[in-house]
ROKOLMAR-24589 format. One record per residue (C-alpha): residue number from 1; x, y, z. Coordinates in nm, 2 decimals, m for minus. Example, Ala and Ser with C-alpha at 12.3 -4.5 7.8 and 13.67 -1.06 7.14 Angstrom:
# residues 2
<1 <1.23 m0.45 0.78>>
<2 <1.37 m0.11 0.71>>
# end
This chain:
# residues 267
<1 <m6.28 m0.97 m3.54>>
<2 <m6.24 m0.78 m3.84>>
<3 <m6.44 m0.85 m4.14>>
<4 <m6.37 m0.99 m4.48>>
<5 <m6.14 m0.72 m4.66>>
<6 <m6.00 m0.52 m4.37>>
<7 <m5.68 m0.70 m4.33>>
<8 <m5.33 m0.68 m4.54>>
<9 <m5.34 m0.32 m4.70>>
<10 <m5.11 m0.18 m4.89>>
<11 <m4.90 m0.01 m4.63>>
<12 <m4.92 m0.28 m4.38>>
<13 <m4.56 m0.41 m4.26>>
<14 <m4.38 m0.70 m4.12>>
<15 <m4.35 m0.51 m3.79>>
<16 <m4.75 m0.52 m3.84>>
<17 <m4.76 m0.85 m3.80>>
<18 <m4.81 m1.01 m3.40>>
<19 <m4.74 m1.35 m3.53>>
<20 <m4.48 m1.49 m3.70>>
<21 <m4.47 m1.88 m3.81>>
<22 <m4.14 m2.00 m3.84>>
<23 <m4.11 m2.23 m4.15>>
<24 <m3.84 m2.47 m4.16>>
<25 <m3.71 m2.83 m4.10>>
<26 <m3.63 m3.05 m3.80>>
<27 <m3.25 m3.14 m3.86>>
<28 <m3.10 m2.84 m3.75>>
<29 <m2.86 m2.78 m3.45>>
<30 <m3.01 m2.86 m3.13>>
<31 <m2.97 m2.58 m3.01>>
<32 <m3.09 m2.40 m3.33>>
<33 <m3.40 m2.59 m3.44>>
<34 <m3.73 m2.44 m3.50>>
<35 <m3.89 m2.53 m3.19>>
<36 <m3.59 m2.36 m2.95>>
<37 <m3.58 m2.08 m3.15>>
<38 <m3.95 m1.98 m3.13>>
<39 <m3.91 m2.08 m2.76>>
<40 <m3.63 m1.81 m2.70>>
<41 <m3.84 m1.49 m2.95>>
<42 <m4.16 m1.56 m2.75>>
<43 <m3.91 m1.49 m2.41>>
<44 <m3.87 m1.15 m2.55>>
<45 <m4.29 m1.12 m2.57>>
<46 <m4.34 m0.86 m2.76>>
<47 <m4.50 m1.08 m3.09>>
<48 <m4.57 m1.45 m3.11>>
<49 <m4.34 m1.71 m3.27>>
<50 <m4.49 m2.01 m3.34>>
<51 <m4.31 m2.28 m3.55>>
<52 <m4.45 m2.48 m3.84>>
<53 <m4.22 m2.80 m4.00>>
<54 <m4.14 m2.84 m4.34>>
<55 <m4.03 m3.21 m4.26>>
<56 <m4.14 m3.51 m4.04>>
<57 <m4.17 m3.33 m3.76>>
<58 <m4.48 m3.13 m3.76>>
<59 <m4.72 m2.94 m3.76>>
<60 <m4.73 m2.84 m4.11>>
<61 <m4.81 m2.45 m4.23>>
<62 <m5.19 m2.56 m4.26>>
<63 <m5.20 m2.72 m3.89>>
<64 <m5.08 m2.42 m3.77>>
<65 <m5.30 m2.13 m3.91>>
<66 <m5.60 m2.35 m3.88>>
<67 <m5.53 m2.29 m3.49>>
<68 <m5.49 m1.93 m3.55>>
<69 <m5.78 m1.92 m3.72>>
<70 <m5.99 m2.13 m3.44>>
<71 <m5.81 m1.86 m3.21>>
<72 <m5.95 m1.56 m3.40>>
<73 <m5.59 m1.43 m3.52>>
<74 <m5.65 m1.33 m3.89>>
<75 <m5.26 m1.22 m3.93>>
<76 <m4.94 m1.38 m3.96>>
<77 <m4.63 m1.38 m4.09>>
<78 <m4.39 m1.68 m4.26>>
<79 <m4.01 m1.66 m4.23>>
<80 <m3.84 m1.94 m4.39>>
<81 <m3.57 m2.04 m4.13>>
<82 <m3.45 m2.33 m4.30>>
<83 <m3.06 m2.32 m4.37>>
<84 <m2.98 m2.39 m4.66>>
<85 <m3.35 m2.29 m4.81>>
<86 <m3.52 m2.51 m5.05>>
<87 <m3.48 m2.34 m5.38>>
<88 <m3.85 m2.42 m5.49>>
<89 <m4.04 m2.24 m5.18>>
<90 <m4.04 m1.95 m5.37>>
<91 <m4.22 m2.11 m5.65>>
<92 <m4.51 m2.26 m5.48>>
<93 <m4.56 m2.16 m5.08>>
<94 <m4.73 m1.85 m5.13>>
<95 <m4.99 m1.97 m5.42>>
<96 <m5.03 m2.30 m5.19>>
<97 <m5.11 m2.02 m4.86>>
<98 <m5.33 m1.83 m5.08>>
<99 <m5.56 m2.12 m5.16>>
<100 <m5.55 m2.24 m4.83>>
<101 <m5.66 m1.84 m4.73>>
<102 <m5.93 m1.88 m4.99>>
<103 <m6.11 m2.23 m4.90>>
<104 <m6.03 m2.20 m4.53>>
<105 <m6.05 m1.82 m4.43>>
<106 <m6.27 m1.74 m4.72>>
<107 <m6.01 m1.49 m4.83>>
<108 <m6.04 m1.30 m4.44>>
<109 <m5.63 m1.39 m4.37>>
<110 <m5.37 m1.12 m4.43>>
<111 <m5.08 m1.34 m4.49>>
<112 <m4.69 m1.26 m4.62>>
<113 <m4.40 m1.44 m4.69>>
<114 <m4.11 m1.27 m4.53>>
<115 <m3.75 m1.31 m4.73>>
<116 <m3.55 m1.66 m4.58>>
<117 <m3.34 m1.58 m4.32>>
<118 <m3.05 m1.74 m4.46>>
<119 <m3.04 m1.41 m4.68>>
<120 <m2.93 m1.21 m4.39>>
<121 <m2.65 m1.50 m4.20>>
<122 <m2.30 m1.41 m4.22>>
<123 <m2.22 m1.79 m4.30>>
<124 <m1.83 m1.71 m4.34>>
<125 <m1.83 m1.58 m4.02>>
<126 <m2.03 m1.89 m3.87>>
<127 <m1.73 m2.08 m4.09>>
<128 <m1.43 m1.95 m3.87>>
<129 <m1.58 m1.94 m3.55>>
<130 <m1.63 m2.35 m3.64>>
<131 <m1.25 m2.39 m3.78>>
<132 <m1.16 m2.17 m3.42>>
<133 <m1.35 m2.44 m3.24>>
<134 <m1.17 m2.55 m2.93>>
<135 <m0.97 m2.82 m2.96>>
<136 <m1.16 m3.08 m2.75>>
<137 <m1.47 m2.96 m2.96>>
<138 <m1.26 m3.15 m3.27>>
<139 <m1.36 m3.49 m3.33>>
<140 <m1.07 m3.71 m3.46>>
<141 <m1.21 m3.99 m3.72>>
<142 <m0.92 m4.19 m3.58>>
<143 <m1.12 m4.26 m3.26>>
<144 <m1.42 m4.44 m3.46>>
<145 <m1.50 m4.79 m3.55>>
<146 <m1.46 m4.77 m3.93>>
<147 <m1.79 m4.85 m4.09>>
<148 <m2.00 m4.76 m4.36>>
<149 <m2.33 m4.89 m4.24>>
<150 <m2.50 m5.12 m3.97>>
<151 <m2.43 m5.49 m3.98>>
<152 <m2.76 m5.59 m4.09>>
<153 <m2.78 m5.38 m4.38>>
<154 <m2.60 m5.56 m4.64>>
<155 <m2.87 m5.77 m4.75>>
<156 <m3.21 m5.71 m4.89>>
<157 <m3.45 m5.85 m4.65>>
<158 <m3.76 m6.06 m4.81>>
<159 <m4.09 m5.84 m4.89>>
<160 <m4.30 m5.86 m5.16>>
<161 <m4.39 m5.49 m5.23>>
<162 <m4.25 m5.17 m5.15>>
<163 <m4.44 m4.83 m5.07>>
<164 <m4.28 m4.49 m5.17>>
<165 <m4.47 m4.25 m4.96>>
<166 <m4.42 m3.90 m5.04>>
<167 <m4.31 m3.63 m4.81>>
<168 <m4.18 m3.35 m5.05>>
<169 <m4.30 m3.02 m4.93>>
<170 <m4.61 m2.99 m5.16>>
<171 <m4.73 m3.34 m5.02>>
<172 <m4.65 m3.23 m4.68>>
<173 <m4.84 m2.89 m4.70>>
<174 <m5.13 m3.13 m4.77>>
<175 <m5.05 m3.34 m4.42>>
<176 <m4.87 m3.63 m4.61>>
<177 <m4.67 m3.72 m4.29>>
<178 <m4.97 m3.77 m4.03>>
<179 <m5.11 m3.98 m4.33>>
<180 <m4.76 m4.22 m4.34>>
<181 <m4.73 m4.18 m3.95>>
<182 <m5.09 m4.36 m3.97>>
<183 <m4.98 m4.58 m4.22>>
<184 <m4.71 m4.72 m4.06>>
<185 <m4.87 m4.81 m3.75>>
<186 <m5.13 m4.98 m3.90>>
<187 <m4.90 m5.19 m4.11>>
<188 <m4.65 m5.23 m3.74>>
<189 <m4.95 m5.47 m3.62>>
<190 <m4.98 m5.67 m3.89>>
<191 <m4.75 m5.93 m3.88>>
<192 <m4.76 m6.06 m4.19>>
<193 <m4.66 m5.73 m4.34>>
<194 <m4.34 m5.75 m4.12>>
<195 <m4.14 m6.01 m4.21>>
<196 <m4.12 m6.31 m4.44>>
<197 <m4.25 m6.37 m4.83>>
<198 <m4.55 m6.11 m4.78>>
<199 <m4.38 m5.82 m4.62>>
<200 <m4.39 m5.46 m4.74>>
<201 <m4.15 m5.22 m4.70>>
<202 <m4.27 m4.88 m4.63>>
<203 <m4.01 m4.62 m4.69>>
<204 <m4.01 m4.24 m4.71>>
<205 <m3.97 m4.06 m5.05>>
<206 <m3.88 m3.71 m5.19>>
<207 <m4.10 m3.50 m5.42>>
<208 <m4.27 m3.75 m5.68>>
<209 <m4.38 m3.46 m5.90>>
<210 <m4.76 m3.52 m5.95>>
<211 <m4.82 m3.24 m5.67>>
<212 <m5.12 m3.17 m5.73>>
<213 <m5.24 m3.53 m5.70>>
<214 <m5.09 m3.50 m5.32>>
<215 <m5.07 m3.71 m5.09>>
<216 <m4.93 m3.92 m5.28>>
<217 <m4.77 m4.31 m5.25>>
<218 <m4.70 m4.55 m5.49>>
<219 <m4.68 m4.95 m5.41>>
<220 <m4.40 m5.18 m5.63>>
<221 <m4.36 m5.33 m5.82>>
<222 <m4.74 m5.32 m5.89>>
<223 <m4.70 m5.00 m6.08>>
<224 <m4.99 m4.84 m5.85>>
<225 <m4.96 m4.50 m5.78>>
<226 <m5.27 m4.37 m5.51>>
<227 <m5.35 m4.02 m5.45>>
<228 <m5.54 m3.75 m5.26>>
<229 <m5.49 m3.98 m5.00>>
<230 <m5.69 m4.02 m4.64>>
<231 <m5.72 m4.24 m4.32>>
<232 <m5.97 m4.42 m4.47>>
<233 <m5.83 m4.51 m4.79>>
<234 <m5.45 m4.52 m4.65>>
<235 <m5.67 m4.82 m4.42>>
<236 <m5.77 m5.00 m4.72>>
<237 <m5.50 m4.97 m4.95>>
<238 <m5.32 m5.17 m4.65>>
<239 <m5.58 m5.38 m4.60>>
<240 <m5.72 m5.45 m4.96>>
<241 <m5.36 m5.40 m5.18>>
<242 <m5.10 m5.47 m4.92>>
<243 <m5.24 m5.78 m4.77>>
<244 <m5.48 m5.89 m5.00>>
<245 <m5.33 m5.83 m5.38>>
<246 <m5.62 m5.58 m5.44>>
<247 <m5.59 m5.26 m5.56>>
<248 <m5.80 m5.00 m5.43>>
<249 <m5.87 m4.87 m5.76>>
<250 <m6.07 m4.56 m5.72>>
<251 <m5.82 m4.43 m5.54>>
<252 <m5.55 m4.50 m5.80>>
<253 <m5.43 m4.18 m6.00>>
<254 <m5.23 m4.39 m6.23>>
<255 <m5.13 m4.74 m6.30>>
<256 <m4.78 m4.80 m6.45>>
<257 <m4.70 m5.02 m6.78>>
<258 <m4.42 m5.23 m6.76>>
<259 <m4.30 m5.36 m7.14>>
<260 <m4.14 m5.67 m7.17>>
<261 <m4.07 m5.91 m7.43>>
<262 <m4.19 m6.17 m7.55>>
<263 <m4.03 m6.41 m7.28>>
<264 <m4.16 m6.19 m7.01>>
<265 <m3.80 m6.02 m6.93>>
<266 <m3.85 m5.66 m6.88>>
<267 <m3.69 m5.45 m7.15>>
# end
């Protein structure tokens, strides 16, 4: 292994690099998603692919290079495959991979950030080969049951509080979606958090902006926002909040005034 300092000088190269985590999202193509594609580069042998998920899916970038880094392999390489690319990668993976590098590798982890490769698609070209598409391959509306949604989701079913759990990419560099996959199971055997007046609707949420407080979930209309969230706490916040009315409060990162006036209608 080499030691603290060898790796990443200044002439090293992508072509340097034997492994390459591919960064991107579940909801591609089947035939195109992260998983198949690191499947079909590894075929070829000469380097290993190994994917990392920017969505639900998992394993998330820090998942993955812990491995590596269990396996010895102080090296890799990032490509961001997702199509389109989330504007905002550039902005925070690389200092969120460097502190990782620091507190887990202590600083022995030569990694880059390659460009995304949606820089070098020749998406017109991708656009007629779909407008070419055989005809059978065309899908007339026509043909479909006109809806706009299931049947049962016209009304608002009876709960008493709703969780916004965060999985924006900051929260799920930090494993945010192990932490709801957790939570939802626990809450799946609790009956009364299921159905009738003291239910609680668990639902997934985009970037809530206090990254740094990541994980992150907030519980309404209690106003309760919990973060730098674990197993343990995620247990008692459904335990203590959820089913008993009682907020966890050291865990709370902020707690959210609501004005109203002086006949208690919210302004």
């Amino acid at each position: 292994m080499a030691s603290k300092g060898q790796h990443g000088g200044a002439g090293a190269s992508a072509t340097d690099m034997s492994v390459v985590i591919l960064y991107g999202r579940a909801a591609l193509d089947r035939q195109q998603n992260v998983a198949q594609i690191a499947a079909r580069l590894n075929a070829a042998g000469e380097r290993t692919f190994v994917p990392a998920w920017e969505d639900l899916t998992g394993p998330s970038i820090p998942d993955v290079l812990e491995d590596l880094l269990k396996r010895g392999v102080r090296q890799a390489l990032v490509v961001p495959v997702a199509f389109p690319a989330d504007p905002s990668l550039g902005a925070w993976l690389a200092g969120a991979l460097n502190a990782w590098r620091l507190e887990h590798a202590d600083g022995d982890f030569d990694l880059r950030i390659a460009p995304p490769v949606e820089q070098f698609l020749d998406v017109a070209a991708a656009v007629e080969a779909a407008v070419a598409a055989a005809p059978e391959r065309l899908r007339p509306v026509a043909e479909v049951k006109p809806a706009m949604g299931k049947p049962g989701w016209t009304d608002v079913p009876e709960h008493a509080r709703q969780v916004f759990f965060c999985l924006g990419a900051r929260c799920a560099h930090r494993r945010a979606l192990p932490l709801y996959q957790h939570m939802r199971r626990i809450m799946k055997n609790i009956r009364p958090l299921n159905s009738g007046p003291q239910r609680a609707m668990c639902v997934r949420a985009s970037c809530l902006y206090p990254c740094n407080q990541g994980p992150l979930l907030i519980v309404q209309p209690d106003g309760v926002w919990y973060g730098r969230l674990d197993e343990t706490v995620i247990e008692r916040i459904v335990q203590e909040h959820l089913l008993e009315g009682k907020p966890v409060a050291e865990a709370i990162v902020h707690r959210q005034k609501t004005p109203t006036d002086d006949t208690g209608n919210i302004q």
